[in-house]
OpenMM code with the backbone's topology and positions (N, CA, C; nanometers):
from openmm import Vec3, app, unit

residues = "UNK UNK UNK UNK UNK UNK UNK UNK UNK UNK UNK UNK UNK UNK UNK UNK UNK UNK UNK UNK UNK UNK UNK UNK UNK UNK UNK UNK UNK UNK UNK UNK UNK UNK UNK UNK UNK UNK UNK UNK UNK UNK UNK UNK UNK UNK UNK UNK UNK UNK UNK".split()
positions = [
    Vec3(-2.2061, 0.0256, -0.1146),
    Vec3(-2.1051, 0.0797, -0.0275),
    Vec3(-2.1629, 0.1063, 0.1118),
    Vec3(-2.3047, 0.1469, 0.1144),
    Vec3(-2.3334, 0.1816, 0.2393),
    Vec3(-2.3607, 0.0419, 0.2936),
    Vec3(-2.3807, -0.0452, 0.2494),
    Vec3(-2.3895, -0.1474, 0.3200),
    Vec3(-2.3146, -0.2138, 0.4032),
    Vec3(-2.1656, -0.2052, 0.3231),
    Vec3(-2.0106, -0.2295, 0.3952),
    Vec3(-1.9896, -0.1421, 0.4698),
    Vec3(-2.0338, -0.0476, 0.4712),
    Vec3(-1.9672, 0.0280, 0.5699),
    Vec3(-2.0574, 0.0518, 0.7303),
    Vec3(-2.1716, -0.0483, 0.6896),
    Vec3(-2.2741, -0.0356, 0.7885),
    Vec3(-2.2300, -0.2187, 0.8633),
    Vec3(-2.1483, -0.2312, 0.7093),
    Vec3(-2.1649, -0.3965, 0.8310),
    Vec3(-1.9795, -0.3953, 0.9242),
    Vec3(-1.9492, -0.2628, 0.8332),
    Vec3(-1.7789, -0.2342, 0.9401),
    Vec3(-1.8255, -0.2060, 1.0429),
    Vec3(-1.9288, -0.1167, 1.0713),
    Vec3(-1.9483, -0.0307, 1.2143),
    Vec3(-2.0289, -0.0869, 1.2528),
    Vec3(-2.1019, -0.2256, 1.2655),
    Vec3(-2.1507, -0.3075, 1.3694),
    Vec3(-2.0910, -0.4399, 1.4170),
    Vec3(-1.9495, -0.4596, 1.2994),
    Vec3(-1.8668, -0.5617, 1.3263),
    Vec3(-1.7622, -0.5289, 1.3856),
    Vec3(-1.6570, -0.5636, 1.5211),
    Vec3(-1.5672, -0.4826, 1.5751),
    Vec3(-1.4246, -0.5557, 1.4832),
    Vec3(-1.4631, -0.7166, 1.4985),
    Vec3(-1.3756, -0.7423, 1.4563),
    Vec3(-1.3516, -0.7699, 1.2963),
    Vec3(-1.3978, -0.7860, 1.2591),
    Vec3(-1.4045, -0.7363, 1.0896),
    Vec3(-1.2955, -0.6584, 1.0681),
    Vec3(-1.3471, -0.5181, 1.1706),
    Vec3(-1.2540, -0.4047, 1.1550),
    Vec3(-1.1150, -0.4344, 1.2376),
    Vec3(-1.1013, -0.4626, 1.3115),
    Vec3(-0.9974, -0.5225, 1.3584),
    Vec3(-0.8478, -0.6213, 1.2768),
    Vec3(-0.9507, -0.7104, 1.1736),
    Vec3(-0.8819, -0.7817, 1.0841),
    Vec3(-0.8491, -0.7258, 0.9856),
    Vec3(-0.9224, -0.6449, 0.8923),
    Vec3(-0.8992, -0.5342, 0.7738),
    Vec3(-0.8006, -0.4502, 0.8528),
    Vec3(-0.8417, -0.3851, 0.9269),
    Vec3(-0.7021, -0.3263, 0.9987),
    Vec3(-0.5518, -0.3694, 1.0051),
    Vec3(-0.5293, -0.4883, 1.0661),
    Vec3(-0.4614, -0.5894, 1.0306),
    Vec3(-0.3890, -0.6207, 0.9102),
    Vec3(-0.4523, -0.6642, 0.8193),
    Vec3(-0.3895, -0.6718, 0.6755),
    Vec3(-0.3799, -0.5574, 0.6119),
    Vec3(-0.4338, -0.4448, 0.6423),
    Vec3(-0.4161, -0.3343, 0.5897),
    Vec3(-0.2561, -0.2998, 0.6426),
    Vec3(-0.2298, -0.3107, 0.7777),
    Vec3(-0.1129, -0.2740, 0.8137),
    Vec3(-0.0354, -0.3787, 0.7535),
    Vec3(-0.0140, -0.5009, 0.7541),
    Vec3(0.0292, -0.6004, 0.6936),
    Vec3(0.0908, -0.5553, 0.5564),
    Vec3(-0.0161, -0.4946, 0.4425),
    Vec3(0.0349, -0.4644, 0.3470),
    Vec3(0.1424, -0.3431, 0.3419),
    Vec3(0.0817, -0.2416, 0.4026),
    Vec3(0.1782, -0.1679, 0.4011),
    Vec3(0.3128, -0.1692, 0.4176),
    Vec3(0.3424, -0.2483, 0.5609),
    Vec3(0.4588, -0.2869, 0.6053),
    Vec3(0.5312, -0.3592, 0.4741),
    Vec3(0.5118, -0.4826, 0.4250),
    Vec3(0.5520, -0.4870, 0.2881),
    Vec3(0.5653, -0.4193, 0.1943),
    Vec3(0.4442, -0.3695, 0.1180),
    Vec3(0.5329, -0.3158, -0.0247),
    Vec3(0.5646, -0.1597, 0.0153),
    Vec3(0.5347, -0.1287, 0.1002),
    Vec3(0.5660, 0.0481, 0.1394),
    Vec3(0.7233, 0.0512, 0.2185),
    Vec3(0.8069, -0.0358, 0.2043),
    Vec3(0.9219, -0.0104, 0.2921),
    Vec3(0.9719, 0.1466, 0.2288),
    Vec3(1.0606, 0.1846, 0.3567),
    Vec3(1.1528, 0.2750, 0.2547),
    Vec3(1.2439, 0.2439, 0.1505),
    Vec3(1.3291, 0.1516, 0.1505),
    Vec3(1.3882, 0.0576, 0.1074),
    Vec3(1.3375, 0.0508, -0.0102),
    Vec3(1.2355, -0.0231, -0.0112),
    Vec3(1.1328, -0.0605, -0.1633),
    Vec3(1.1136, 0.0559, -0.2342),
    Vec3(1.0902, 0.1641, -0.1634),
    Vec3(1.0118, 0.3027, -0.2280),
    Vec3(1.1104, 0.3742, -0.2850),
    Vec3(1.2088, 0.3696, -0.1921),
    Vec3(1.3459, 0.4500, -0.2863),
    Vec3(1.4365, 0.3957, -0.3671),
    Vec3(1.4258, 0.2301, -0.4176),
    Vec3(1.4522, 0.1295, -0.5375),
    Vec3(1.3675, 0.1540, -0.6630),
    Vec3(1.2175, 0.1538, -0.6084),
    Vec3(1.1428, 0.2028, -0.6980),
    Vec3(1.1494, 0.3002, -0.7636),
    Vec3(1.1672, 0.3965, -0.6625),
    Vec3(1.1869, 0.5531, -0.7213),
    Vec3(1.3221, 0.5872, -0.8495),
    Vec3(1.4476, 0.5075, -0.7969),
    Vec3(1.5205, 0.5248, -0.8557),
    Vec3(1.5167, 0.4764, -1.0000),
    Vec3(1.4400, 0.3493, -1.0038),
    Vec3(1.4483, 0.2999, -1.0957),
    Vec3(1.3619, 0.3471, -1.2361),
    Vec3(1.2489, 0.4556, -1.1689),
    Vec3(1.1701, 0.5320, -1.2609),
    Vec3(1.2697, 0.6313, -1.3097),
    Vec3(1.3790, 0.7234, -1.1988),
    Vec3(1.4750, 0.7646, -1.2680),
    Vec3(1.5788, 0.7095, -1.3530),
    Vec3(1.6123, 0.5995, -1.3426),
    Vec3(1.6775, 0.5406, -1.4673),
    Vec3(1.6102, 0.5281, -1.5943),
    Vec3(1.4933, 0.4815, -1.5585),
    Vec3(1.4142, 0.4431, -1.7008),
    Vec3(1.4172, 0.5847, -1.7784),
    Vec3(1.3922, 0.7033, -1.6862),
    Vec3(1.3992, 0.8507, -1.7791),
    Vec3(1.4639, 0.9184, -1.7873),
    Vec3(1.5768, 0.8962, -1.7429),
    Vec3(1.7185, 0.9590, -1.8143),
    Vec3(1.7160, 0.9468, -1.9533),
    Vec3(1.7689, 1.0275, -2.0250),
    Vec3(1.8797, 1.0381, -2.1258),
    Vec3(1.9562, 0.9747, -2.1477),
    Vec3(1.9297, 0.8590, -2.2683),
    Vec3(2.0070, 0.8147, -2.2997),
    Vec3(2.1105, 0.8445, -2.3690),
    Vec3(2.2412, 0.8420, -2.3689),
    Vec3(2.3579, 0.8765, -2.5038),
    Vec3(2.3314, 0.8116, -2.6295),
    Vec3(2.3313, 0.8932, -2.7599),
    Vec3(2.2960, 0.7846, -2.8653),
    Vec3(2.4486, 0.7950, -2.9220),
] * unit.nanometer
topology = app.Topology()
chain = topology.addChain("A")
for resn in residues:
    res = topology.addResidue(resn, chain)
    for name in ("N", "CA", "C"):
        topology.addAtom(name, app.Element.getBySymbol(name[0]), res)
């Protein structure tokens, strides 16, 4: 670990690109949209069912 993190802080752009796809991902699976489909759908799964 210390190694990566020694070759982030002498590489600018490394960090620049991880940065990048880091935001990248987020923007995808973190929408609100997505998060509150998701969410709901954990509340469906644990409702109460009627037998």
């Amino acid at each position: 670990m210390q190694e990566r993190l020694t070759q982030l802080i002498a590489n600018a752009d490394l960090r620049i690109r991880m940065g990048d796809a880091g935001r990248k991902r987020y923007e995808t699976h973190f929408t609100v949209e997505r998060m509150l489909n998701e969410t709901l759908d954990v509340y469906m799964e644990c409702r109460v069912k009627p037998k």
